[in-house]
PDB file of N, CA, C and O in Angstrom:
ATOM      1  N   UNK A   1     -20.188  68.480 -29.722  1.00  0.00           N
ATOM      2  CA  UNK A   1     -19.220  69.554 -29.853  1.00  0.00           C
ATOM      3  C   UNK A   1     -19.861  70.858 -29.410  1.00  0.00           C
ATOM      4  O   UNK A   1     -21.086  70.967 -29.355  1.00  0.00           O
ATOM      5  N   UNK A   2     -19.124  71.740 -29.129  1.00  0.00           N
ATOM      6  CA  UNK A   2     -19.907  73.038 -28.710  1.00  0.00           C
ATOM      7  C   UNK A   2     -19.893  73.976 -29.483  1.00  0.00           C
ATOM      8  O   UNK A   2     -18.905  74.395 -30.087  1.00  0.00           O
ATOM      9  N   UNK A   3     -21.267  74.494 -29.544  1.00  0.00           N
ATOM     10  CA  UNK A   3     -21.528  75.426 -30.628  1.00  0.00           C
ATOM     11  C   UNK A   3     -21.651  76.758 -30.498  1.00  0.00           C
ATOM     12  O   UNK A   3     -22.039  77.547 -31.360  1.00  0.00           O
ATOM     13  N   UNK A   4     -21.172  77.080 -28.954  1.00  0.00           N
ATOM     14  CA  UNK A   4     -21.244  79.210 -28.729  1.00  0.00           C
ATOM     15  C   UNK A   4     -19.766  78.697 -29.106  1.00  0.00           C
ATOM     16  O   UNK A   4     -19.282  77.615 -29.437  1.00  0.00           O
ATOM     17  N   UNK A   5     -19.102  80.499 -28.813  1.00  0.00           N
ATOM     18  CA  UNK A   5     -18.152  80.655 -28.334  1.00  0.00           C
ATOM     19  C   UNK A   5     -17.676  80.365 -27.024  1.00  0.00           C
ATOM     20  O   UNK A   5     -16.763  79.646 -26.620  1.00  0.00           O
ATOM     21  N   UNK A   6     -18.354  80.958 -26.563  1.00  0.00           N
ATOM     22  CA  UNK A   6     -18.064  80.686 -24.829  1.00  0.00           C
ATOM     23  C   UNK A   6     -18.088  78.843 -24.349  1.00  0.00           C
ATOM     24  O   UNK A   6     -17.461  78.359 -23.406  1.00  0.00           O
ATOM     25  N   UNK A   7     -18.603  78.418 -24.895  1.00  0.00           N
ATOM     26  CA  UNK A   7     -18.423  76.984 -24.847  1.00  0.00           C
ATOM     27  C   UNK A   7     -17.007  76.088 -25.619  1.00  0.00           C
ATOM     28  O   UNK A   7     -16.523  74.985 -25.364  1.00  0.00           O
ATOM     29  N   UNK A   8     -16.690  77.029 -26.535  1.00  0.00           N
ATOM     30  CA  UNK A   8     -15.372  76.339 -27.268  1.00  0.00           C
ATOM     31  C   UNK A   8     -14.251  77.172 -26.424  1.00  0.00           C
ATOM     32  O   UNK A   8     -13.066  76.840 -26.409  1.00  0.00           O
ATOM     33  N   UNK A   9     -14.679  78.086 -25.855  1.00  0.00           N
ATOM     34  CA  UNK A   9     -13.389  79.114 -25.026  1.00  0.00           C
ATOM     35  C   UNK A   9     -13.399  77.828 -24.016  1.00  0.00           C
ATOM     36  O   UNK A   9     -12.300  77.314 -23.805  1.00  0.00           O
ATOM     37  N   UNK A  10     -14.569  77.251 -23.358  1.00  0.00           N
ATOM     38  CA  UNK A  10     -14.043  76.870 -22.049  1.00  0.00           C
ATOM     39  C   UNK A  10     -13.478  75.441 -22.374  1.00  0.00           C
ATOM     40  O   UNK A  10     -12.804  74.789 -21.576  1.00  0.00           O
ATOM     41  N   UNK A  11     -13.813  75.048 -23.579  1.00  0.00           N
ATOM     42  CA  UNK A  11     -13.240  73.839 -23.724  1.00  0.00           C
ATOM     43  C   UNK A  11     -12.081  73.586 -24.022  1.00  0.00           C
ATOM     44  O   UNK A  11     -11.385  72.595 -23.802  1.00  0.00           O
ATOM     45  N   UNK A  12     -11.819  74.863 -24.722  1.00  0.00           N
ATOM     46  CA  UNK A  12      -9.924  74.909 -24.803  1.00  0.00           C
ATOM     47  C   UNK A  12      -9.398  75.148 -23.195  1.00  0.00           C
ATOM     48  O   UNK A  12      -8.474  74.555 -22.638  1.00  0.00           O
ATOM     49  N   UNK A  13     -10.145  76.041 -22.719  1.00  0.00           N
ATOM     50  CA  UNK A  13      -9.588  76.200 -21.134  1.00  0.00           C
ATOM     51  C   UNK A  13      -9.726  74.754 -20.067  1.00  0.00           C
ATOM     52  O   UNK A  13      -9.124  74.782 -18.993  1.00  0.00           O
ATOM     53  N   UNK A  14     -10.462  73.656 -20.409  1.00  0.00           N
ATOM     54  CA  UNK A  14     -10.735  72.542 -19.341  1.00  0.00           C
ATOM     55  C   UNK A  14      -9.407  71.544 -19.891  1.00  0.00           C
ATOM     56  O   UNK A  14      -8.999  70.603 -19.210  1.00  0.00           O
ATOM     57  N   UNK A  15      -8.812  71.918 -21.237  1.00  0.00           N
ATOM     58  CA  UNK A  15      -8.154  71.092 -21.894  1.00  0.00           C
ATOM     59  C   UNK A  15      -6.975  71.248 -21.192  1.00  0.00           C
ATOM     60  O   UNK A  15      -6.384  70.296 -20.681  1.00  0.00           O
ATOM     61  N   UNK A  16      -6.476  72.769 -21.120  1.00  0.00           N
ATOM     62  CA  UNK A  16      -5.081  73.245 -20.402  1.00  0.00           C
ATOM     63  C   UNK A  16      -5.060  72.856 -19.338  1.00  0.00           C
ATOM     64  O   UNK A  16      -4.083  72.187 -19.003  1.00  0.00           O
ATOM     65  N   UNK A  17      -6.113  73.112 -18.387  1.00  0.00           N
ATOM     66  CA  UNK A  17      -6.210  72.753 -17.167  1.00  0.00           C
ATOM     67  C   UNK A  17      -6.209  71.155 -16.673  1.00  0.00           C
ATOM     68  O   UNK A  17      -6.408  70.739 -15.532  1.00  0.00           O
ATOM     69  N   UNK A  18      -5.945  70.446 -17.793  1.00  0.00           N
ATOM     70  CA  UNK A  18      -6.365  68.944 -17.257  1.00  0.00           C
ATOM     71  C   UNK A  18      -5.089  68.275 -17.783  1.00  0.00           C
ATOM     72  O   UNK A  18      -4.640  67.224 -17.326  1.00  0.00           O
ATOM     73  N   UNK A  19      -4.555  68.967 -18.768  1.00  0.00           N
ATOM     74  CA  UNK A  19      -2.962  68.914 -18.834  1.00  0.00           C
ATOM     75  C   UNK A  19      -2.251  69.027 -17.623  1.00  0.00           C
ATOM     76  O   UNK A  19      -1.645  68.086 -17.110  1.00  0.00           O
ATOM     77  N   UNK A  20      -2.307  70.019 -17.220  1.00  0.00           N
ATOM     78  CA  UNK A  20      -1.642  70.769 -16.255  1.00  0.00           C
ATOM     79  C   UNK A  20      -1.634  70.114 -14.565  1.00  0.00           C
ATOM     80  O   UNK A  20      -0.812  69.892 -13.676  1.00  0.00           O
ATOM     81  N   UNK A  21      -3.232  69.973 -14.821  1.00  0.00           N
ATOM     82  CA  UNK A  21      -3.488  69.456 -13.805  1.00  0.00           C
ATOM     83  C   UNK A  21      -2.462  67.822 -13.683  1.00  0.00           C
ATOM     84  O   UNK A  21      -1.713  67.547 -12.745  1.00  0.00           O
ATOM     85  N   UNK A  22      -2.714  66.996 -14.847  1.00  0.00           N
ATOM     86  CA  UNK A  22      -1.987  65.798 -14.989  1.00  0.00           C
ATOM     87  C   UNK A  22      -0.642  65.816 -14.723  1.00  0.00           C
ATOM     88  O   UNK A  22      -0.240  64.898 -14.008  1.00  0.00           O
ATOM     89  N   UNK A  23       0.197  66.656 -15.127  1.00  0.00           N
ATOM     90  CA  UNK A  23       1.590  66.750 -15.476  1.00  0.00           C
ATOM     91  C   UNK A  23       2.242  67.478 -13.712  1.00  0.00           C
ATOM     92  O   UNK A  23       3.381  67.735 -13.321  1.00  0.00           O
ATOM     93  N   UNK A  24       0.776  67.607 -12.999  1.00  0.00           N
ATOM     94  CA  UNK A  24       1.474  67.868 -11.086  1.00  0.00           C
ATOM     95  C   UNK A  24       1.246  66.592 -10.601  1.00  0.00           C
ATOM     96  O   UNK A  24       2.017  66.037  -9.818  1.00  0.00           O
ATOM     97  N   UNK A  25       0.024  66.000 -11.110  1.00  0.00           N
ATOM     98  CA  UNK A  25       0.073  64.802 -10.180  1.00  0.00           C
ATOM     99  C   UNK A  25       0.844  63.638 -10.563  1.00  0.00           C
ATOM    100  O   UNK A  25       0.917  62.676  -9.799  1.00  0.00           O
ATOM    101  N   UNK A  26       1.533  63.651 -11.896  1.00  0.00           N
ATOM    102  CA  UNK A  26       2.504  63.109 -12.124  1.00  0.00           C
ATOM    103  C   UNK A  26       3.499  63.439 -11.480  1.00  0.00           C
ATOM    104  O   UNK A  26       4.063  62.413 -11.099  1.00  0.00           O
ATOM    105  N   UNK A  27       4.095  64.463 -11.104  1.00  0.00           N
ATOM    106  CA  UNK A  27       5.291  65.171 -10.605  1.00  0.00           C
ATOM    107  C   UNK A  27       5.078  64.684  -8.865  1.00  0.00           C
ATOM    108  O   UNK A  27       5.987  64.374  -8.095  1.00  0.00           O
ATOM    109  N   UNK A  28       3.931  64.722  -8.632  1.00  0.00           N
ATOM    110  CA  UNK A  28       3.719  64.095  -7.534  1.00  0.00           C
ATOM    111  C   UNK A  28       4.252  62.563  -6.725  1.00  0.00           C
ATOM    112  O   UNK A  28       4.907  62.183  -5.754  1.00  0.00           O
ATOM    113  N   UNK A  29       3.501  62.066  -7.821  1.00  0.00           N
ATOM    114  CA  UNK A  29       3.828  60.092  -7.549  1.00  0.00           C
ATOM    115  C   UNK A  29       5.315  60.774  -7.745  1.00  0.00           C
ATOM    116  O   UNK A  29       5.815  61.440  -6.839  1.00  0.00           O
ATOM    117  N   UNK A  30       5.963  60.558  -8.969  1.00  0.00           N
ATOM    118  CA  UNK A  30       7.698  60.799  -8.931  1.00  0.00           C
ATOM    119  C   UNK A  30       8.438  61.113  -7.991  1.00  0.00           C
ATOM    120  O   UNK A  30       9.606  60.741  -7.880  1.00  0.00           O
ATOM    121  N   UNK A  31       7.739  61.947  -7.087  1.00  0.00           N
ATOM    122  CA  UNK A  31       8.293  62.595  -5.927  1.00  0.00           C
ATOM    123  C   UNK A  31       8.327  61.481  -4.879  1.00  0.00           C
ATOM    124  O   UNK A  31       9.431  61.057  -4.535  1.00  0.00           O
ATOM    125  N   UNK A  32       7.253  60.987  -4.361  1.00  0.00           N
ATOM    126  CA  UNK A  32       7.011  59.692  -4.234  1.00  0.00           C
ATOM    127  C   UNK A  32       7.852  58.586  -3.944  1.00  0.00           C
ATOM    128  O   UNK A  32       8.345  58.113  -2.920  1.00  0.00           O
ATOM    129  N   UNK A  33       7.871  58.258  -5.417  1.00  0.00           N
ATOM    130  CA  UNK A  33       8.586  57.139  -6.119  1.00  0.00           C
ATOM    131  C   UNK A  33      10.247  57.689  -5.248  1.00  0.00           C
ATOM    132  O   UNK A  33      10.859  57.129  -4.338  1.00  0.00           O
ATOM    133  N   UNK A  34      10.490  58.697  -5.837  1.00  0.00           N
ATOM    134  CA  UNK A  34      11.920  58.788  -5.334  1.00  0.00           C
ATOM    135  C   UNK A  34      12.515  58.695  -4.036  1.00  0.00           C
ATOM    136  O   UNK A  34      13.659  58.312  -3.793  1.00  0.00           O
ATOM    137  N   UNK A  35      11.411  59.178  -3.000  1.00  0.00           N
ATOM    138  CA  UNK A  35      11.740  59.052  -1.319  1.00  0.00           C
ATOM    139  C   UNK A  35      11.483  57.092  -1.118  1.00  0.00           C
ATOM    140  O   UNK A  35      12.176  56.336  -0.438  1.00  0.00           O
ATOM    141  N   UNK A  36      10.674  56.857  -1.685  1.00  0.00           N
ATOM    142  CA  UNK A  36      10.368  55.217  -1.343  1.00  0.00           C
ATOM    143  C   UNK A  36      12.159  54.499  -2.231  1.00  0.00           C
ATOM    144  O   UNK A  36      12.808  53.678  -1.582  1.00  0.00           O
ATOM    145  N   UNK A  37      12.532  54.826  -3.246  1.00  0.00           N
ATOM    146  CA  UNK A  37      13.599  54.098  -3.683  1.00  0.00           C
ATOM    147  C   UNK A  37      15.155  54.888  -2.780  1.00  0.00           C
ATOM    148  O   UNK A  37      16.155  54.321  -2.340  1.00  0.00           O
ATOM    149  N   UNK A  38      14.911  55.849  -2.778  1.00  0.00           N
ATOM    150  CA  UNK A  38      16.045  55.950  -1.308  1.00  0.00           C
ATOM    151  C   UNK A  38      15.932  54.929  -0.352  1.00  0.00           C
ATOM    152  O   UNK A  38      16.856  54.176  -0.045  1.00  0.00           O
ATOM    153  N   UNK A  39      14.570  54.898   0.214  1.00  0.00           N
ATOM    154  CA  UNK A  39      14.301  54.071   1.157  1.00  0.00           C
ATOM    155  C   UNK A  39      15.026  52.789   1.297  1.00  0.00           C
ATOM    156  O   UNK A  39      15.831  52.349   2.119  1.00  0.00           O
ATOM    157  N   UNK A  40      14.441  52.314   0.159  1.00  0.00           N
ATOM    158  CA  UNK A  40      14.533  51.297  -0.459  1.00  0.00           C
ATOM    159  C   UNK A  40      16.259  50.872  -0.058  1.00  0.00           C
ATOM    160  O   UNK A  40      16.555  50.003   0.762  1.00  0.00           O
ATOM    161  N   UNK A  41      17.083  51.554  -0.703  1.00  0.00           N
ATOM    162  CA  UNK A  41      18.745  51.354  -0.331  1.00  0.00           C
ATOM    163  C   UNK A  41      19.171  52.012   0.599  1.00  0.00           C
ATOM    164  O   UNK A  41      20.284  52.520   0.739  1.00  0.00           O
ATOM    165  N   UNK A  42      18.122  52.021   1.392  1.00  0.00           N
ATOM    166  CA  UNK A  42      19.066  52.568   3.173  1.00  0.00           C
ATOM    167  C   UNK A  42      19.760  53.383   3.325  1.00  0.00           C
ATOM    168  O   UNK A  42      20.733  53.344   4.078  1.00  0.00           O
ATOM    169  N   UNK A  43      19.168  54.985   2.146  1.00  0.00           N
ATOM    170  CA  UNK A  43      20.253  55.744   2.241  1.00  0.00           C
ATOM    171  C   UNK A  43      19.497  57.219   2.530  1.00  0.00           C
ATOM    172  O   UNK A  43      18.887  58.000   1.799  1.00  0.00           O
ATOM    173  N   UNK A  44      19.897  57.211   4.196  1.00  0.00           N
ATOM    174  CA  UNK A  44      18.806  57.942   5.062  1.00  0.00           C
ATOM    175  C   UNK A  44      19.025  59.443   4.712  1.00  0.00           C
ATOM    176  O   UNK A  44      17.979  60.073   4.554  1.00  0.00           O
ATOM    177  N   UNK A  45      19.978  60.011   4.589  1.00  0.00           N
ATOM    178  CA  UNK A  45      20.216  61.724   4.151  1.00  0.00           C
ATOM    179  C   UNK A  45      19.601  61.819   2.587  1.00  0.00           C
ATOM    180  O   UNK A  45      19.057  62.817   2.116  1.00  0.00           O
ATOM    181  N   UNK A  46      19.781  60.768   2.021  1.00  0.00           N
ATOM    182  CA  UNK A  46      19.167  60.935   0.712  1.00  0.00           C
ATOM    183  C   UNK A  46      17.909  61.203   0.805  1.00  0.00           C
ATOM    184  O   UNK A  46      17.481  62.349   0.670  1.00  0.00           O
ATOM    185  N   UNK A  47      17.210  60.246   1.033  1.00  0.00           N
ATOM    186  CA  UNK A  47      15.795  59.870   1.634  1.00  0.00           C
ATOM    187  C   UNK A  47      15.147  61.219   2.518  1.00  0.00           C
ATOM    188  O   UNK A  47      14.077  61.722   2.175  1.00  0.00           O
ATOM    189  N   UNK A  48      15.848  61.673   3.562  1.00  0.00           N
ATOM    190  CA  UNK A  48      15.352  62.807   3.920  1.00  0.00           C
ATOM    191  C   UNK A  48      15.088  63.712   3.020  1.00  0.00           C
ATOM    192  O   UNK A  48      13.955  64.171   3.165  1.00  0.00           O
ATOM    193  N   UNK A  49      15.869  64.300   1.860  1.00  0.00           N
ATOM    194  CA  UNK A  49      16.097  65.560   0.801  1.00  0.00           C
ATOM    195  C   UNK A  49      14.957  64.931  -0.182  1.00  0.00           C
ATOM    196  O   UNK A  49      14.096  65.622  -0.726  1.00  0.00           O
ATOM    197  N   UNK A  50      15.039  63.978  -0.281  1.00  0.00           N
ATOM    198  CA  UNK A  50      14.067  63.687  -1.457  1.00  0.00           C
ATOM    199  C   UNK A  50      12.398  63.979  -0.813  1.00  0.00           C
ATOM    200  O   UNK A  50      11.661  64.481  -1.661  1.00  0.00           O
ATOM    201  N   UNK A  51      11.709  63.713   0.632  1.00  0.00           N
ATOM    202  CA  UNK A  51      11.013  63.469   1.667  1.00  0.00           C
ATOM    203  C   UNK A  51      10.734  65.143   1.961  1.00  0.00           C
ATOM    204  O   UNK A  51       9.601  65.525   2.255  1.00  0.00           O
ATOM    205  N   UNK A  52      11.896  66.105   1.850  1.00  0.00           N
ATOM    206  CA  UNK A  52      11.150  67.268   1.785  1.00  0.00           C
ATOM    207  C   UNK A  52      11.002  67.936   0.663  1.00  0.00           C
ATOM    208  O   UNK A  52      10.290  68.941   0.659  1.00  0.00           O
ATOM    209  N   UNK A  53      11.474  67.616  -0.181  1.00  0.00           N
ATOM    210  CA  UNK A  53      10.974  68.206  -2.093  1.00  0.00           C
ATOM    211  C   UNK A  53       9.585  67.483  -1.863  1.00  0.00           C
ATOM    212  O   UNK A  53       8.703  68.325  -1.697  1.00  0.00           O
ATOM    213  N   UNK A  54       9.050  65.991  -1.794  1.00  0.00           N
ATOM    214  CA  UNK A  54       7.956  65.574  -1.397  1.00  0.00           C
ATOM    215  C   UNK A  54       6.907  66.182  -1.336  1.00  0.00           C
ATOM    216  O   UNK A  54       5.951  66.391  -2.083  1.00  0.00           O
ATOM    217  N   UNK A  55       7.353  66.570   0.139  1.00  0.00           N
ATOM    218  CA  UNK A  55       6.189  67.172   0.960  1.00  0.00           C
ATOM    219  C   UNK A  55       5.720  68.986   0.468  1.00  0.00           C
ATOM    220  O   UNK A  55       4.674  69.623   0.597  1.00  0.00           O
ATOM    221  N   UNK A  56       6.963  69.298  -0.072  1.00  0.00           N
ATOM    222  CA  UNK A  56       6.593  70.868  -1.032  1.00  0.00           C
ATOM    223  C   UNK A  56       5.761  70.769  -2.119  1.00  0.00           C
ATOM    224  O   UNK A  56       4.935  71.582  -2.535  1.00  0.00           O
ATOM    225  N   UNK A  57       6.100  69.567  -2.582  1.00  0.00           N
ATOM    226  CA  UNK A  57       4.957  68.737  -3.660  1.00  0.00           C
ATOM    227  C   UNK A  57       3.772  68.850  -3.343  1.00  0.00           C
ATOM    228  O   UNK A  57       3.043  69.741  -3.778  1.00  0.00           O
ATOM    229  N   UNK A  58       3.430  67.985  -2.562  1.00  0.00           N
ATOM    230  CA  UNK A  58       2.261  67.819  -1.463  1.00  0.00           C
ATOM    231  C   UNK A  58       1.553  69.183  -1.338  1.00  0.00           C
ATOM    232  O   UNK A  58       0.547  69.621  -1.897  1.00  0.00           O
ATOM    233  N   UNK A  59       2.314  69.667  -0.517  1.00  0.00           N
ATOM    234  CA  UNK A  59       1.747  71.024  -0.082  1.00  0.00           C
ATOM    235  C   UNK A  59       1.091  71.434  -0.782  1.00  0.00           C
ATOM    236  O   UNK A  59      -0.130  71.427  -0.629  1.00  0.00           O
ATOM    237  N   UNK A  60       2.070  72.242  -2.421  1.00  0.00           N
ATOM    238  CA  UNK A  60       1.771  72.983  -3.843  1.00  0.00           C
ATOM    239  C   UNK A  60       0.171  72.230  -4.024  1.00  0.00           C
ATOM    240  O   UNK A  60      -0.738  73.017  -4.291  1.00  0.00           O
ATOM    241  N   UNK A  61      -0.206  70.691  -3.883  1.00  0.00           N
ATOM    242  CA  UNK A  61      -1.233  69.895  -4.527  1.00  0.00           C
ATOM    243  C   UNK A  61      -2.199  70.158  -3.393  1.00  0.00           C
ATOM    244  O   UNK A  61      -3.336  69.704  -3.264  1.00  0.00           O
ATOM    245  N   UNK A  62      -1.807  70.641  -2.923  1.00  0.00           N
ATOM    246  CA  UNK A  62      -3.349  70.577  -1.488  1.00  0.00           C
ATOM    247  C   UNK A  62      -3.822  72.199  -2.073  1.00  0.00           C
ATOM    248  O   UNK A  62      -4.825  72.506  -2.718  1.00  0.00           O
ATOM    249  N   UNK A  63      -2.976  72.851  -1.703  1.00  0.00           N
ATOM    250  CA  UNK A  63      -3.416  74.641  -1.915  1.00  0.00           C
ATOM    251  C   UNK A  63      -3.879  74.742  -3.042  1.00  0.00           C
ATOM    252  O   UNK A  63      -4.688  75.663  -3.157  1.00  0.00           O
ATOM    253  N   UNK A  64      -3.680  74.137  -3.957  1.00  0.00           N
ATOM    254  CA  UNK A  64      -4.397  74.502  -5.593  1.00  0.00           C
ATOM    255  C   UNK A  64      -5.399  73.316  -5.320  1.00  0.00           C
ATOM    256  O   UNK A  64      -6.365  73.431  -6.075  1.00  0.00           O
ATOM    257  N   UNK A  65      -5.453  72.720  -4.875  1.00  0.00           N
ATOM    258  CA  UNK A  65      -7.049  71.798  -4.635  1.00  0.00           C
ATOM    259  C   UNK A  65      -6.849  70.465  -5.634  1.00  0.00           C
ATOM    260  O   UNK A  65      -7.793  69.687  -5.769  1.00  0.00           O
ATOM    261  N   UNK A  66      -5.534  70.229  -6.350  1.00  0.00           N
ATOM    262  CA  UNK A  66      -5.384  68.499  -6.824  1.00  0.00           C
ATOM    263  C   UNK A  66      -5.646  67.498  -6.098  1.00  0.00           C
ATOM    264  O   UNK A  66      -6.272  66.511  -6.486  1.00  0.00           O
ATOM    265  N   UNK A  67      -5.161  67.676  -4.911  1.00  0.00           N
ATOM    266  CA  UNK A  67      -5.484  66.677  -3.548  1.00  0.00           C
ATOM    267  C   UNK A  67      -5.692  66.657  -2.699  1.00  0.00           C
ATOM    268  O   UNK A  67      -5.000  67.404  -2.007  1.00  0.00           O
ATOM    269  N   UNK A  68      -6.974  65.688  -1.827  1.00  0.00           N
ATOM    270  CA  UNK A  68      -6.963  66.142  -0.360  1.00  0.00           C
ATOM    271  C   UNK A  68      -6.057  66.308   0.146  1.00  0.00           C
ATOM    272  O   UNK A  68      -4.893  66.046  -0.156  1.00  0.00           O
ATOM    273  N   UNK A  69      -6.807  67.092   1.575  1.00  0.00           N
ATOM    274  CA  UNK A  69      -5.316  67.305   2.358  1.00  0.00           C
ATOM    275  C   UNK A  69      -5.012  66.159   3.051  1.00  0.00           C
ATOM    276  O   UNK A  69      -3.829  65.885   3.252  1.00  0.00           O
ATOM    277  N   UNK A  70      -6.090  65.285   3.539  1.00  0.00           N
ATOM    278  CA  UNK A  70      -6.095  64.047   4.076  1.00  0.00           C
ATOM    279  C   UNK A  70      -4.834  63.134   3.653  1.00  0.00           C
ATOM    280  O   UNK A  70      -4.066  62.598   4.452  1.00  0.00           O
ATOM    281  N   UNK A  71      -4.760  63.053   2.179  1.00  0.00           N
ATOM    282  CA  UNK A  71      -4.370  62.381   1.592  1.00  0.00           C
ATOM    283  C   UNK A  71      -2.731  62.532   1.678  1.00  0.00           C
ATOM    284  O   UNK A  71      -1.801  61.726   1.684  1.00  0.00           O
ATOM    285  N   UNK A  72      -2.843  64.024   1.745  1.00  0.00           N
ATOM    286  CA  UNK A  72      -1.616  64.823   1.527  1.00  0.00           C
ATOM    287  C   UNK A  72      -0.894  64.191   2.941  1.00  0.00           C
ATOM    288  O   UNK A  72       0.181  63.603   3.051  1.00  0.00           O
ATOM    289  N   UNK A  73      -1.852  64.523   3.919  1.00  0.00           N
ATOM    290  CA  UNK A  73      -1.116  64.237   5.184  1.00  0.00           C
ATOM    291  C   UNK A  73      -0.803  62.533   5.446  1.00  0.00           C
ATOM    292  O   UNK A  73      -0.014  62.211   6.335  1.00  0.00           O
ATOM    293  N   UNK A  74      -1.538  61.414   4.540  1.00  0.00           N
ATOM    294  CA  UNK A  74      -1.478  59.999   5.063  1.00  0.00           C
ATOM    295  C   UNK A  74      -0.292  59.727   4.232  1.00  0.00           C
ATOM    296  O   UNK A  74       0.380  59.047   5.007  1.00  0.00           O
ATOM    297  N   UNK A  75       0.497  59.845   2.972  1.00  0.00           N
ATOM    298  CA  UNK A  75       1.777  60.062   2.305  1.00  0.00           C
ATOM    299  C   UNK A  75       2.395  60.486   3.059  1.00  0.00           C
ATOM    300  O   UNK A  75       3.170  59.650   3.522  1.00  0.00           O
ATOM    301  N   UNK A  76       2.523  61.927   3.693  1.00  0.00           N
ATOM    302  CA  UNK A  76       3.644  62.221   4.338  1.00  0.00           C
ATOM    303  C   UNK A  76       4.021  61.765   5.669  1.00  0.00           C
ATOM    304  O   UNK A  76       5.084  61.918   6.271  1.00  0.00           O
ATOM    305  N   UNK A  77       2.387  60.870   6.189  1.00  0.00           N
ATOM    306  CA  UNK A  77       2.935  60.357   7.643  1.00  0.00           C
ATOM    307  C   UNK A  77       3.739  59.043   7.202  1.00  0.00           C
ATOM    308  O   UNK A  77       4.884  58.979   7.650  1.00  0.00           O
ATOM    309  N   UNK A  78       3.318  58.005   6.406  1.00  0.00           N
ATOM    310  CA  UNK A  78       3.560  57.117   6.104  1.00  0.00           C
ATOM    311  C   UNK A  78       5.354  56.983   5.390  1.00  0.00           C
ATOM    312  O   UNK A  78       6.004  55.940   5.461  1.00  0.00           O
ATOM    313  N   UNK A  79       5.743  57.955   4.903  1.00  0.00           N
ATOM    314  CA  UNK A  79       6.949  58.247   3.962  1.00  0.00           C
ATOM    315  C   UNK A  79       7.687  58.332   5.292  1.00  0.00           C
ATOM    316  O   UNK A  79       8.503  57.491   5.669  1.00  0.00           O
ATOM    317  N   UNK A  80       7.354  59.347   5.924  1.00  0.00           N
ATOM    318  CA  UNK A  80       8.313  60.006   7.249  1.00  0.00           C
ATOM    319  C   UNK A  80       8.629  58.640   8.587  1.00  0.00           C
ATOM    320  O   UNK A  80       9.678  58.549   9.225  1.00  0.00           O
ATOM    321  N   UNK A  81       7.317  57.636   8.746  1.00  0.00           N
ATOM    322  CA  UNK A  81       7.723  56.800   9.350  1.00  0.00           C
ATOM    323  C   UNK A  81       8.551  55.608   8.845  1.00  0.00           C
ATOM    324  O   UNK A  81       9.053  54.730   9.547  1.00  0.00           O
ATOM    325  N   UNK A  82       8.612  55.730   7.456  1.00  0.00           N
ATOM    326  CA  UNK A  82       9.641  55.052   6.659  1.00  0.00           C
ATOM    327  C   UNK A  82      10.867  55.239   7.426  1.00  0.00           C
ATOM    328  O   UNK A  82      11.359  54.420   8.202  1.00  0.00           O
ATOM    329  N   UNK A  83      11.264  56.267   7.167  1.00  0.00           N
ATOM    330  CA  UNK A  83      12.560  56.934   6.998  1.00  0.00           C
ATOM    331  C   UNK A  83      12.772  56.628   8.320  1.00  0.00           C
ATOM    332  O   UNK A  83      13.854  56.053   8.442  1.00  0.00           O
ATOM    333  N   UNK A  84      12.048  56.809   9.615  1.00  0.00           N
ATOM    334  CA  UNK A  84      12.306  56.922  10.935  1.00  0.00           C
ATOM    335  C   UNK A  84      13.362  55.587  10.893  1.00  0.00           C
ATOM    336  O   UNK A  84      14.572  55.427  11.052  1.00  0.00           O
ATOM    337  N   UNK A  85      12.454  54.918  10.654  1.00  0.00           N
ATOM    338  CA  UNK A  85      12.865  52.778  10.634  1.00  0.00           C
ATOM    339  C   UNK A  85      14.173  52.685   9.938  1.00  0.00           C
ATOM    340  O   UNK A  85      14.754  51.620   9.734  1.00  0.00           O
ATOM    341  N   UNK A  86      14.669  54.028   9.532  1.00  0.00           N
ATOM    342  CA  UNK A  86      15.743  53.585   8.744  1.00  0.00           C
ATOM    343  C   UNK A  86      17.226  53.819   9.906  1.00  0.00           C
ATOM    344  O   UNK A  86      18.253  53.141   9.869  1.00  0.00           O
ATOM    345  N   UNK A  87      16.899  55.081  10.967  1.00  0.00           N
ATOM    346  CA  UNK A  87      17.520  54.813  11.544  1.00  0.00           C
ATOM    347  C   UNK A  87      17.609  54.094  12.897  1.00  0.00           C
ATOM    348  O   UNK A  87      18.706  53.889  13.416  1.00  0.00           O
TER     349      UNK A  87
END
């Protein structure tokens, strides 16, 4: 356990932050999840709208440093060539 102050300050602060942090990259997959189950029922205008909330997702997670950008970019190539196949 930590015994300054400054050590119990940051431990309440790594706590918020790992909440926080959790509760985007959750919001993330969901985002996800939702362009792949459009997909899923061939319902291409849907699928697009859901595909750019996505990728704003994405974005938000790269600039605050949750996720590579690599990563950021192999989701959104992969989602987007989904959708292509749909029409």
């Amino acid at each position: 356990m930590a015994n300054t102050n400054q050590a119990r300050k940051r431990v309440r602060q790594a706590n918020k932050a790992r909440q926080r942090n959790a509760s985007q990259k959750t919001n993330f997959r969901s985002s996800v999840k939702k362009v792949l189950n459009s997909i899923s029922e061939k319902n291409s205008e849907q699928s697009k709208k859901d595909y750019l909330k996505a990728v704003s997702t994405m974005d938000k997670l790269v600039s605050k440093g949750l996720i590579h950008k690599n990563k950021a970019a192999r989701h959104k190539s992969r989602l987007n060539k989904q959708i292509k196949s749909l029409v």
